[in-house]
C-alpha positions in Angstrom: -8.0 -10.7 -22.5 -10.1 -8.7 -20.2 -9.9 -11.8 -17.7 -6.2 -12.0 -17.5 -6.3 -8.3 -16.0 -9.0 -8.9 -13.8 -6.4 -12.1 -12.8 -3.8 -9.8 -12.5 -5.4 -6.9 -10.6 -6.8 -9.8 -8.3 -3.5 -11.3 -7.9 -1.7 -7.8 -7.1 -4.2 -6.8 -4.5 -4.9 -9.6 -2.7 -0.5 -9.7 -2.1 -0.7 -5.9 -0.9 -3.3 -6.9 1.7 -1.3 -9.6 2.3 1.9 -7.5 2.7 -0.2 -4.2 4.1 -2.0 -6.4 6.9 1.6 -7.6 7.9 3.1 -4.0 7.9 0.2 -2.6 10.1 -0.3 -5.4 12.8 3.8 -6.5 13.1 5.5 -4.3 11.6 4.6 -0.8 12.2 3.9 -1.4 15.9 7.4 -2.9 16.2 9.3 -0.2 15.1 8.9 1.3 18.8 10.9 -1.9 19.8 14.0 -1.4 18.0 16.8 0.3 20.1 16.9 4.4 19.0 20.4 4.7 18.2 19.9 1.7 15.4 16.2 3.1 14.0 17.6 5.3 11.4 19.7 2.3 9.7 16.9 -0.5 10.3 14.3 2.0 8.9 16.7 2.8 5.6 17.4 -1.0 5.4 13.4 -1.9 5.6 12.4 0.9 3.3 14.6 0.0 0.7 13.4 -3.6 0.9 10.0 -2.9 0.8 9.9 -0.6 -2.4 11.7 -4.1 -4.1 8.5 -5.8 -2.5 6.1 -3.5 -3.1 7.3 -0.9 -5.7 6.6 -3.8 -8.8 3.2 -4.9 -7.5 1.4 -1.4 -6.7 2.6 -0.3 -10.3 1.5 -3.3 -11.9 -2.1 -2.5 -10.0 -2.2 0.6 -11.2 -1.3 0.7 -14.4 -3.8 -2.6 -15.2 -6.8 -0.8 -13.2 -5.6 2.3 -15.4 -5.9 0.4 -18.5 -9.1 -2.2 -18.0 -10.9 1.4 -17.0 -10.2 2.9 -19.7 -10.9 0.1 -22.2 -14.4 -1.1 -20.2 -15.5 1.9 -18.5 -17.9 0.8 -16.1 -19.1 1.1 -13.0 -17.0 -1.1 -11.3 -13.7 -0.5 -13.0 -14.4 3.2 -12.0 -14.5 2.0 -7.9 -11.4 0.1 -9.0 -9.7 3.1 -10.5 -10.7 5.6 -7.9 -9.8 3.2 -4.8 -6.2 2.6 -6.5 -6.1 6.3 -6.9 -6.9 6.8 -3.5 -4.4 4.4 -1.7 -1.8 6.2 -3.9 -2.2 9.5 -2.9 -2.0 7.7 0.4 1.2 6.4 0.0 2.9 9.0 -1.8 1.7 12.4 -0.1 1.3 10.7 3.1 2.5 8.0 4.0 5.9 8.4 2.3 6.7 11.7 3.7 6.5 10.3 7.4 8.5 7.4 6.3 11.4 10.2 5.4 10.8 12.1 8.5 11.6 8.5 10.3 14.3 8.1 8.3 16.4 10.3 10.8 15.4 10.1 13.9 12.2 7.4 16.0 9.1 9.8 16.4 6.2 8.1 18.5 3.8 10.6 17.6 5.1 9.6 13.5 4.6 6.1 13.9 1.1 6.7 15.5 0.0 8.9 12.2 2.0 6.1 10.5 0.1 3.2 11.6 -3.3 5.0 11.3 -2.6 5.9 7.7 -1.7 2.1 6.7 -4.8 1.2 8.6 -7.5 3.0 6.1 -4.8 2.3 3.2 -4.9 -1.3 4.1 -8.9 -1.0 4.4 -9.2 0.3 1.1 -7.4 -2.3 -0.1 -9.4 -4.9 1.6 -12.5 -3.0 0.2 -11.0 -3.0 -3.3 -10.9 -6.7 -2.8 -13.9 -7.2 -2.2 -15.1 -4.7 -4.8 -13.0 -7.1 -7.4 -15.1 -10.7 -6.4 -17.9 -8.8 -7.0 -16.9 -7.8 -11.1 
């Protein structure tokens, strides 16, 4: 049983640094390219389309990290649990909130932080990776 999570947690992270690698080197940077008068309804149409991506997968990765911690506690189901913790305070009290700030209106400064923050959340992910060939 304990390998089927393990499957699944290696499965779920290695498609959100797929998908998070994507977002910062394409994505991200080409939001400055889309014309300013049609950024607020690109950004509502992308962000919508990305919680269908991405919404399923981080919860699965969370909630299995949650559980295989919990049930094995060791050492490195604890790097697992605290790295997933980490990327989703990330998400939600970071990088979230600057997504709704560019939900109105293009802010280069915003896209900066933006890109920055998906940078070490896509690290940690890589790192998590890592840490997950190594169990």
């Amino acid at each position: 049983m304990e390998f089927l999570f393990i499957a699944a947690l290696f499965f779920c992270n290695l498609l959100m640094v797929g998908v998070s690698l994507i977002t910062q080197f394409v994505t991200y940077p080409s939001f400055k390219l889309i014309d300013r008068k049609e950024f607020s309804k690109f950004h509502k149409a992308y962000t919508k389309k990305m919680l269908f991506i991405v919404g399923p997968i981080m919860t699965i990765e969370f909630f299995v990290t949650v559980t295989v911690f919990f049930v094995n506690t060791n050492f490195h189901f604890f790097i697992q649990f605290v790295l997933v913790s980490l990327i989703w305070i990330l998400t939600f009290f970071l990088i979230v909130p600057i997504h709704k700030k560019l939900e109105n209106q293009f802010d280069n400064k915003l896209n900066n932080k933006l890109i920055k923050l998906n940078g070490f959340r896509t690290s940690i992910w890589i790192l998590k990776l890592f840490f997950l060939g190594v169990i």
